[in-house]
N, C-alpha and C positions, 0 to 999 in steps of 0.2 A: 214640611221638612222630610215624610216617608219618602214624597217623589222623589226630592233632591239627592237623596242617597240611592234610590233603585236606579235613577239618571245615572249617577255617576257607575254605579255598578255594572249598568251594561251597558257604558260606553269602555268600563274596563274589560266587559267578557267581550265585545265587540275587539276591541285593541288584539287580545289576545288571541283570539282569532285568525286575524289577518296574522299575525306570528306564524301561528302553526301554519297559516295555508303557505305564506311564505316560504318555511322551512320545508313543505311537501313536496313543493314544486322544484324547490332547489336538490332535494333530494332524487327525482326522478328526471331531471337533468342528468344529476350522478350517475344513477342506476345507468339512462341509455347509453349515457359515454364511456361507462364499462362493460356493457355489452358490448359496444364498438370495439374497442381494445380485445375484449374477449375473441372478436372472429377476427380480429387482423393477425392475436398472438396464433389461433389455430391454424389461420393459412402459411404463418411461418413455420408453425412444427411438422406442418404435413411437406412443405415444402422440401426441409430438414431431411425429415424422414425417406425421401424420396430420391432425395440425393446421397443420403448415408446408405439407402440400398444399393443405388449406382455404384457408387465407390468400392462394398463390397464384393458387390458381382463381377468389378474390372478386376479385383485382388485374387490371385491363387487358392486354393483351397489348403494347400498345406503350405507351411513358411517357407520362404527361398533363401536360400543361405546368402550371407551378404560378399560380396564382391570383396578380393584384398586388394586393399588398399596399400600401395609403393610408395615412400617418402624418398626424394631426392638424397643421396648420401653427398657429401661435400667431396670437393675434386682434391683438397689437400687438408691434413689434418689443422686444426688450429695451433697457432704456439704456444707452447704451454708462458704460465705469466714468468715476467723474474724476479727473483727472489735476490731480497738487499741483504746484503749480509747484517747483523744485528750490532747498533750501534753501541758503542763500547759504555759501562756507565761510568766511568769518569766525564764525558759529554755532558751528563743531566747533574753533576755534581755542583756547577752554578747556580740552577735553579736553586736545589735545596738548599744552599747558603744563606741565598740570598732571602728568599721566603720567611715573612716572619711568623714566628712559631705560635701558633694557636693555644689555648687554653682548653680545653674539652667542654666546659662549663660555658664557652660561649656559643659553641657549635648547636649546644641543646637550646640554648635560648633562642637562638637564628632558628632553629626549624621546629617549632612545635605544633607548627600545622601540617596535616597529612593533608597530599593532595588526592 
């Protein structure tokens, strides 16, 4: 019955094992494909770098004042709009007849959700 259990015990430290070796190797996988990443990001910054010095070596040493700029003025003024004379209120004097008269007390009932 001792062996049976020491059996079983190191086929569990064995099991366990191949885990961790598993887990090491997948980890130094990791590791290299981020050093990969590592010198691909630095040949882009040197790149960067080398470019953003070009750029400023083509650029002036002191600011250049900016150029004015002309917008096209229009060949004739626009019209101004026209204005309707204000319609008389005897006109709207139908409407309010005809409309029938509200309650105040129904108005609060109709909205008592905020939107």
């Amino acid at each position: 019955m001792a062996e049976g259990s020491l059996i079983s015990k190191l086929d569990a430290a064995l099991t366990h094992l191949r885990v961790v070796e598993h887990e090491r190797n997948e980890a130094f996988a990791r590791a290299a494909a981020l050093e990969q990443e590592i010198k691909e990001l630095r040949g882009l910054i040197s790149m960067a770098e080398s470019k953003a010095e070009e750029i400023l070596r083509g650029a002036p040493s002191s600011v250049a004042p900016k150029p004015e700029v002309s917008f096209p003025q229009p060949a004739s003024p626009t019209p101004a709009p026209e204005v309707k004379a204000p319609v008389p209120a005897a006109a709207f004097q139908d409407f309010t007849e005809k409309a029938p008269i509200q309650n105040p007390a129904d108005t609060r009932r109709r909205y008592t959700q905020v939107f």
